[in-house]
N, C-alpha and C positions, 0 to 999 in steps of 0.2 A: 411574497410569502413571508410570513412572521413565523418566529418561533413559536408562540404558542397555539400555531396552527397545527403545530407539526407530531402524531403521537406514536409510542410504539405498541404496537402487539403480540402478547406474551403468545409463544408459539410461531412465531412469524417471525422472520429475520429482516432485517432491513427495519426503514422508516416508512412512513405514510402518512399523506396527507387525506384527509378526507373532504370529497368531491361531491357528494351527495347524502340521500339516504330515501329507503322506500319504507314499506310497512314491516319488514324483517329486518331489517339493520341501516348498513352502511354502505357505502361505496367509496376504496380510499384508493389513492393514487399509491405507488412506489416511488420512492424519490430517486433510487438507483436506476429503474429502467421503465419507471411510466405506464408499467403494466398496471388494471385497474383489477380490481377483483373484491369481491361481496366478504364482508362480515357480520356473523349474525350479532341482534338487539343483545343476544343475553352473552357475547364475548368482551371479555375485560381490554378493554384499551386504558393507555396512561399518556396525557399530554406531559410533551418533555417537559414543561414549568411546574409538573409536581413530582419531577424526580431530584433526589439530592442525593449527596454522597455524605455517606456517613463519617462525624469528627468526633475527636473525643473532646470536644466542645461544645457547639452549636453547630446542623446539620448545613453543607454548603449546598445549595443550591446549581443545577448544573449549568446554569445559564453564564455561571460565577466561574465555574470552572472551564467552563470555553473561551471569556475571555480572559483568562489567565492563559489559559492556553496561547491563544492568540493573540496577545502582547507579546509572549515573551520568545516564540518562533516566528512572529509574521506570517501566520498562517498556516503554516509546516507544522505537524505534529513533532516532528522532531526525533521521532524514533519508530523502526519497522516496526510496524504492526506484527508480524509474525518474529518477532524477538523474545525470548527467552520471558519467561516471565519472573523472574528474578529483578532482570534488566527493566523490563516494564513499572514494576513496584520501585524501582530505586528514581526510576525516569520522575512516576506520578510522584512520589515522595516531593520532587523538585515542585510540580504545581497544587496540589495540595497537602503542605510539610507535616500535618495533625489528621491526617485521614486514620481511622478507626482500620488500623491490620487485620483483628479479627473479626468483622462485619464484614468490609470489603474484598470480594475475591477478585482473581486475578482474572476470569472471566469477566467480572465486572468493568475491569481495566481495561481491557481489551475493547469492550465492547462502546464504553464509554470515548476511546481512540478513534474507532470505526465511525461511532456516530459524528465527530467532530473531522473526523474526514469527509464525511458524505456532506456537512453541513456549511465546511468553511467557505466555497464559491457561490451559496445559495442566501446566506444571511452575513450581515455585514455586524461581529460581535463585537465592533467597536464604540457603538452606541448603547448606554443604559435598556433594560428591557422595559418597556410599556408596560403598564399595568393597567388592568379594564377600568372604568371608568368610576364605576362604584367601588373600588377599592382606592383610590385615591382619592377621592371626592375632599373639599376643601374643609377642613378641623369635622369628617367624619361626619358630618349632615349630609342628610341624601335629597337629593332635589327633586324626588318626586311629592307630589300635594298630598296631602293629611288630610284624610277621609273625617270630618266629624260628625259625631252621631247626635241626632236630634229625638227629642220625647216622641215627637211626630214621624221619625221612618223607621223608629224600630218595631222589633215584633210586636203583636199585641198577643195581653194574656185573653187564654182561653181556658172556659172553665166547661165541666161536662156535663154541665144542666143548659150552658147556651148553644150546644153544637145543634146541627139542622137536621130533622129529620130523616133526611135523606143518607146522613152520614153514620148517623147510628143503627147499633146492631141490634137484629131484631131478635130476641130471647126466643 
């Protein structure tokens, strides 16, 4: 499993991977307990690799924030989840020191904990995260072949004295 398999849904607690899909949605797994269960096409899902946390910088990325995490506890989040949130904000403060106070809630805290609980035996966040193949692609050329058009496959013009019989409308 890769992290950017991995996505959450707004309404839905926990993480999920997705497993399938039919002509109405989804089918995602739970990553807590493996229950599988239907999502419809028109519900907003978010892969964790497009969520960040907001700085009064440039935005971190969460990928960056786990392994910060995870350098600097060896895996352990380092503080109950169910702590004080006061405690919690002073805790995150230590692994992102510029996070945006009023953007990020402490709900957010929380929740961003929880996920990096669920996640730390299942991804190993000590390796760089991949990136699709088209976004890293070597100085931004993309490898696939350049269709070039020819005098001879493009359209041809048509004018309405040469259409056919058949196609014209009878007054």
């Amino acid at each position: 499993m890769e992290f950017k398999d991995i996505i959450a849904v707004p309404g839905m607690s926990g993480l999920y991977k997705i497993v399938g899909s039919n002509k109405n949605g989804f089918i995602v797994e739970s990553l807590a307990d493996q229950k599988r269960s239907m999502i419809n096409s028109q519900q907003r899902i978010m892969t964790l690799t497009d969520i960040a946390v907001f700085t009064n910088s440039d935005d971190k990325p969460l990928y960056e924030v786990f392994q910060i995490l995870h350098g600097q506890n060896g895996g352990n989040p380092g503080i109950d989840l169910k702590a004080e949130p006061v405690a919690m904000r002073e805790f995150f403060k230590t692994i992102v020191p510029d996070f945006n106070e009023e953007k990020v809630y402490n709900s957010d805290i929380k929740k961003m904990l929880t996920w990096y609980e669920t996640l730390k035996d299942k991804i190993d966040f000590s390796k760089p995260l991949e990136e699709d193949e088209e976004v890293k692609g070597n100085s931004g050329e993309s490898e696939r072949p350049v269709h070039h058009h020819h005098e001879g496959h493009g359209p041809r013009e048509q004018h309405a004295k040469t259409t056919s019989a058949k196609t014209r409308k009878k007054v």
